[in-house]
C-alpha positions in Angstrom: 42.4 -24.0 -4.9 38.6 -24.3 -4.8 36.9 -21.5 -7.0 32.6 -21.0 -6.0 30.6 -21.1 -8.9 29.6 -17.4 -10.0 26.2 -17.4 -11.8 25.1 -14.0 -12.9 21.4 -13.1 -12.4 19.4 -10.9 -15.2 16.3 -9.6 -15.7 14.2 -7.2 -18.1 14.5 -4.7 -14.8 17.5 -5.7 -12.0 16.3 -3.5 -8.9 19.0 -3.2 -5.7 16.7 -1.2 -3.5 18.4 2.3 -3.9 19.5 4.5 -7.2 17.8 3.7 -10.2 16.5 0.3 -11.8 18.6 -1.1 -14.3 17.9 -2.2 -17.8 20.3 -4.8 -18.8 21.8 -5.2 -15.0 22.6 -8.2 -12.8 23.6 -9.7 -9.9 26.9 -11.7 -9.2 25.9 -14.7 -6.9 28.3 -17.1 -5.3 27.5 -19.5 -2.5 24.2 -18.0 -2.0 25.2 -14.8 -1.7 25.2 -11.7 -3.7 28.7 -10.7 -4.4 28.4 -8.1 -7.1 25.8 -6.3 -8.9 26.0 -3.9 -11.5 25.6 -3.6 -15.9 25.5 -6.9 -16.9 28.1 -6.2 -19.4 30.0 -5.1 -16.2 30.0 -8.0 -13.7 30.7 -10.1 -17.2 34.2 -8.3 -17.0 34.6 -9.2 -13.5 33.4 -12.4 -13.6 34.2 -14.5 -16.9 33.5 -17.7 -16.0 30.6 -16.7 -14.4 27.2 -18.0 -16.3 24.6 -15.5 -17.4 21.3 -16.8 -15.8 18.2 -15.3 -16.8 15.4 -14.8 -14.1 12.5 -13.7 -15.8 10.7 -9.9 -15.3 12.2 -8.8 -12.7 15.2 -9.2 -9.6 14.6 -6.8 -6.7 14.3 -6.5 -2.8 11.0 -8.6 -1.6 8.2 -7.1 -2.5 5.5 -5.3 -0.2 2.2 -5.5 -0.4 1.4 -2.5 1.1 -2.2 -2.2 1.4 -4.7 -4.9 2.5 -7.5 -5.5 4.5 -6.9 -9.3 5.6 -10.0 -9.4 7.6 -12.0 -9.6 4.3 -10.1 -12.4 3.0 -13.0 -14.7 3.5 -15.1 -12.1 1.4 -16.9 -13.5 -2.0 -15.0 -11.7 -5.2 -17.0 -8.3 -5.8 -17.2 -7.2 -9.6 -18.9 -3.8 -10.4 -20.0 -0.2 -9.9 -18.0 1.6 -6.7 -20.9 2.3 -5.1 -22.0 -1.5 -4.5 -19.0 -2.5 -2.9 -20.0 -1.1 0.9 -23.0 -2.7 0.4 -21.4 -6.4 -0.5 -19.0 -5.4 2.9 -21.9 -4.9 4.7 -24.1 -8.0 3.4 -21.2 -10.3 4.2 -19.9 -9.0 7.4 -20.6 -12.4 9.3 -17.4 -13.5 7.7 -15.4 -10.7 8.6 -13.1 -10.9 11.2 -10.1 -12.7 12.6 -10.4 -16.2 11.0 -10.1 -13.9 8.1 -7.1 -12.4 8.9 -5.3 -15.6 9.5 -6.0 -16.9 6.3 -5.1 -13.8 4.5 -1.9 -13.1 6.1 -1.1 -17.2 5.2 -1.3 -16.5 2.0 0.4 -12.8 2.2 3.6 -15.3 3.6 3.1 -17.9 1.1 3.1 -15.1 -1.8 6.6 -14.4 -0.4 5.8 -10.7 0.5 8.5 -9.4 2.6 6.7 -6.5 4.2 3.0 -5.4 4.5 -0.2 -2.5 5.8 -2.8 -3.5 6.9 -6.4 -1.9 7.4 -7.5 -3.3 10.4 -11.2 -2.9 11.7 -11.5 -5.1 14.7 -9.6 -4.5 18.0 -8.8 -9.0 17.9 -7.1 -8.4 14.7 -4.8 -5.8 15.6 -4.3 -8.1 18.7 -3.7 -11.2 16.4 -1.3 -9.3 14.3 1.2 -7.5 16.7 1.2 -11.1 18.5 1.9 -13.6 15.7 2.9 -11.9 12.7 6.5 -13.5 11.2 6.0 -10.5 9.0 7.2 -6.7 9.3 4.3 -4.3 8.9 2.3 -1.6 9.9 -1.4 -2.3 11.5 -3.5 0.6 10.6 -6.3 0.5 13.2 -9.5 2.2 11.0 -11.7 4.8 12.2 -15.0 5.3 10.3 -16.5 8.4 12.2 -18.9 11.0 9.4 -20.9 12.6 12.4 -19.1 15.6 13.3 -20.9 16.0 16.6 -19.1 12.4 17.8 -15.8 13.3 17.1 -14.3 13.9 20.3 -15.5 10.9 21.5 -14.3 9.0 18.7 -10.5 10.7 19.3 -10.8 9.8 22.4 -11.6 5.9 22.4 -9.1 5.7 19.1 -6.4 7.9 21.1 -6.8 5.1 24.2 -6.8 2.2 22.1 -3.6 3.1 20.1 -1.4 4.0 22.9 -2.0 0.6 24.4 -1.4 -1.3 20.8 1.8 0.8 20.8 3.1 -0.8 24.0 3.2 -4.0 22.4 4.5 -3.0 19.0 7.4 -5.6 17.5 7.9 -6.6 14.4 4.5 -5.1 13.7 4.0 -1.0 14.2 0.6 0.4 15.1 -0.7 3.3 12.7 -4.2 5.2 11.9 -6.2 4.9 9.2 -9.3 7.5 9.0 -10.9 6.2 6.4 -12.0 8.3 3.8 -12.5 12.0 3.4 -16.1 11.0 3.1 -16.1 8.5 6.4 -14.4 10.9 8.4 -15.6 14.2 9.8 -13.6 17.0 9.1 -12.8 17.8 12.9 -12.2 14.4 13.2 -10.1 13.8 10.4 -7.8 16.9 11.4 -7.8 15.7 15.6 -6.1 12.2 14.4 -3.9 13.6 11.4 -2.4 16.2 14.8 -2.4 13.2 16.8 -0.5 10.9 14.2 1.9 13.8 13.6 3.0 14.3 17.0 3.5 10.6 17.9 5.3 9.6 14.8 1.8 7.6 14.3 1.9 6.4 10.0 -1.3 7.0 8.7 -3.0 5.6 5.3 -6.5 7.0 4.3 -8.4 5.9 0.8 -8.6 8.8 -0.9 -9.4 9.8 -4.5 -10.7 6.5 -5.6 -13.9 7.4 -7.5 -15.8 9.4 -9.8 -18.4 8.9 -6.9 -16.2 10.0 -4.4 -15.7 13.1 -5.9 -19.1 14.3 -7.0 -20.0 13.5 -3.4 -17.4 15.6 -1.7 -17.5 18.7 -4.4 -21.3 18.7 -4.9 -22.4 16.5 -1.9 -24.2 14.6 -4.9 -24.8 10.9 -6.5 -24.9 7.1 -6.0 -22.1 7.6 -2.4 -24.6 10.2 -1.4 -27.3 8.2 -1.8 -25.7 4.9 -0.3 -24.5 7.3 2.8 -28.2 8.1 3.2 -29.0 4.6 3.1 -26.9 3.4 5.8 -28.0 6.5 8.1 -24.7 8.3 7.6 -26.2 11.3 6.2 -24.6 13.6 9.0 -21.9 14.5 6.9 -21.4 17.4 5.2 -19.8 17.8 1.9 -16.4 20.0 2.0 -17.1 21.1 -2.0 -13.7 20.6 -2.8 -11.9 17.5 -4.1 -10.7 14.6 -1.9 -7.2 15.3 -2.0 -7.4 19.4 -1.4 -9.9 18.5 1.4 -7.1 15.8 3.0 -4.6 19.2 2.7 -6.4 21.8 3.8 -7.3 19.5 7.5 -3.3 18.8 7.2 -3.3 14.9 6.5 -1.0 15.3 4.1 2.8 14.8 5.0 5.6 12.2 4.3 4.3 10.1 7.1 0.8 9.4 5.3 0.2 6.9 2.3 -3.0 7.8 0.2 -4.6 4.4 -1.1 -6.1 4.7 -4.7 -5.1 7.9 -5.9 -7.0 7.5 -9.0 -8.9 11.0 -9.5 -5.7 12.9 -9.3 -5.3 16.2 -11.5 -2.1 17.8 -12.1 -2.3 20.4 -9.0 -2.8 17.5 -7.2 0.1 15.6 -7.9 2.5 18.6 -7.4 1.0 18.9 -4.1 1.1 15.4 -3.3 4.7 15.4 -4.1 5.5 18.9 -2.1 4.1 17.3 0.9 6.0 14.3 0.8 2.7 12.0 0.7 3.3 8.2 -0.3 0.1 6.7 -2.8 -0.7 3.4 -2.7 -1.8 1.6 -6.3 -4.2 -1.2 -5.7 -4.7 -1.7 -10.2 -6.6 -4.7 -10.1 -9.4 -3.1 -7.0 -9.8 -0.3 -9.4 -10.3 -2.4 -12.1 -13.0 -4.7 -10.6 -14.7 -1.5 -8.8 -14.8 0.3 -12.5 -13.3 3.6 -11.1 -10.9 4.0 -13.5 -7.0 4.0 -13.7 -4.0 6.0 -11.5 -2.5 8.6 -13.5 0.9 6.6 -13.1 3.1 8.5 -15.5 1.6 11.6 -13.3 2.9 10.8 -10.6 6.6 9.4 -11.9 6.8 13.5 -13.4 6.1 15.3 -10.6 8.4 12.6 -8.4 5.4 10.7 -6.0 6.6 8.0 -4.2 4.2 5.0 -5.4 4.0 1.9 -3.8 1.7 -0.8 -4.8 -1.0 -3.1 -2.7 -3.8 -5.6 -3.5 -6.7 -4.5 -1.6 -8.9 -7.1 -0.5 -9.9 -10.1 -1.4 -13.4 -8.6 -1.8 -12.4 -6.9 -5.0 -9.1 -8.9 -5.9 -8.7 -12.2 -7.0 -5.4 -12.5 -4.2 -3.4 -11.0 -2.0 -0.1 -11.6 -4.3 1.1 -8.3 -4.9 4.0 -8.8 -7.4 0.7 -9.5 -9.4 -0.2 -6.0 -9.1 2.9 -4.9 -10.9 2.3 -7.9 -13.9 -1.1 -6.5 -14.2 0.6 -2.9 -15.4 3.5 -4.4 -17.1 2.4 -3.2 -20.6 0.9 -0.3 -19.2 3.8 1.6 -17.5 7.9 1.7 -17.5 8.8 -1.5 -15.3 11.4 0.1 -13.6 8.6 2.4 -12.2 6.4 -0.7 -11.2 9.5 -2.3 -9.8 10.8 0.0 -7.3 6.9 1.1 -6.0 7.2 -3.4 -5.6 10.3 -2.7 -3.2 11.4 0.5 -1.9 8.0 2.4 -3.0 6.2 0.2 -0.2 9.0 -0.1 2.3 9.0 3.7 2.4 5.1 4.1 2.3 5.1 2.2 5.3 8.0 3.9 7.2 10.0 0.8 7.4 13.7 0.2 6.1 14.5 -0.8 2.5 16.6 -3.8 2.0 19.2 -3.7 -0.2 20.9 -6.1 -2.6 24.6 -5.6 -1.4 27.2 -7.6 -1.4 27.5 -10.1 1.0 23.4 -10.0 1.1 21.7 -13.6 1.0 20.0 -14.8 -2.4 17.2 -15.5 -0.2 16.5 -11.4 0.4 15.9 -11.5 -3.8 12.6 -11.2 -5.1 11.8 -12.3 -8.7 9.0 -11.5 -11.1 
């Protein structure tokens, strides 16, 4: 009789895409399949002969890099204060565009990502990715709009646009992406969150990501204020509240919108966040560059926010590898937390199915860190 070779696959964390990570778990693999997984100490009992092979970190789903903005891949690193970063966007816009986005979604493949959003600012791009994409995703076409008096008009070129992306949607799905509570008008910003809603349309808006942000929306106050002026965007006028109670009170909250950044998040916050089903997006490594701080992680895991994790662009990240993302917060945060927002945190921020490590489900579906 002819017996397969059973190895047994560990990890510090073994993640199957549903319940809850394990410490001290496994998987059962035979013929490059998985044919168990469970407590190691379980699928020892079942399999005796089976050899114990350790896989490093982490054993999970692939991993989904669930925010980027590949258009800016050809972008010089930025390091510094938040309010310098338009301006570096702005000073090197000559190289943003599609050649970007093919060599940022190269290496989005070649970093093994199973899934990915994208923020995408030009009309070729979004044409480039729902074309050739080998990966699932969601394009997120981006609206930058602060005048309120342009808003209908803005809704109605961005409504007209989408409808005809959607006709072509594949393995890529079309989605919205106003793009801040500052860059978007508040009519504006409510017109597409009703217009997402009704379609099914995902949307993902930064929100919350600095100090600068903030001040500017409460107090209509500081270095944004002063860059806004700068760049003739002065039209807009300060809500006085804070980002995220802003995003609720025009209804863009709701389980089909991701927040990116979530860094200036107080308590109220998070329990609203979590009441309204809203997905955040951690791009740790963007914040760190941009100096805005840190995500109240542990936050979020107590009031039960879906987290996900992304790497931003290559204008303030050093790649697009988001599994790095998750090593960056290793010591910082319980790695089962950092291990699901890897897998199912990003599938589900995205609306897209989580894969799961069943049995019968090929080696080549498992991610490692």
């Amino acid at each position: 009789m002819f017996w397969l070779r059973t190895e047994l696959w560990t990890a510090e964390v073994v993640y199957t895409g549903f319940g809850t990570p394990m410490r001290r778990g496994a998987l059962a693999v035979q013929g490059g399949r998985v044919v168990g997984q469970g407590p190691l100490e379980e699928l020892q009992a079942r399999f005796p002969q089976g050899e114990v092979v350790h896989k490093g970190k982490a054993l999970f789903p692939k991993a989904v890099n669930a925010h980027t903005h590949l258009d800016l891949s050809l972008l010089p690193l930025y390091r510094g204060p938040f309010a310098g970063f338009i301006p570096h966007v702005l000073a090197h816009r000559a190289l943003r565009g599609l050649e970007g986005a093919k060599q940022g979604l190269d290496e989005l493949v070649r970093s093994g990502a199973g899934a990915f959003g994208d923020i995408v600012f030009k009309d070729e791009v979004m044409d480039f990715l729902l074309l050739e994409s080998p990966l699932p995703g969601v394009a997120f076409y981006e609206v930058f709009a602060p005048n309120p008096l342009e808003a209908e008009a803005v809704f109605a070129e961005v409504r007209r646009k989408v409808e005809a992306w959607r006709k072509r949607e594949g393995r890529v799905k079309v989605g919205l992406s106003p793009h801040s509570p500052y860059g978007v008008s508040a009519p504006l910003l409510r017109r597409l969150a009703e217009y997402a809603r009704a379609e099914g349309i995902p949307l993902m808006v930064h929100a919350a990501e600095s100090p600068e942000e903030v001040a500017f929306l409460k107090e209509g106050r500081g270095a944004l204020a002063e860059l806004l002026t700068r760049f003739g965007l002065g039209a807009f006028t300060p809500p006085g509240t804070t980002p995220i109670r802003h995003l609720h009170a025009l209804g863009v909250l709701g389980p089909t919108t991701a927040l990116v950044h979530g860094v200036q998040v107080d308590e109220e916050e998070a329990a609203l966040l979590a009441q309204t089903g809203t997905k955040v997006v951690l791009c740790p490594r963007s914040n760190r560059n941009l100096e805005v701080g840190e995500a109240p992680l542990a936050l979020y895991a107590r009031y039960g926010v879906e987290v996900a994790l992304g790497t931003d662009s290559r204008g303030s990240s050093p790649d697009l590898n988001v599994k790095n993302e998750a090593l960056f917060l290793w010591d910082k945060a319980d790695p089962r937390l950092l291990v699901r927002a890897l897998s199912r945190g990003g599938y589900r921020a995205l609306g897209l199915p989580t894969p799961r490590l069943t049995r019968g489900s090929p080696v080549d579906l498992v991610d490692s860190l």
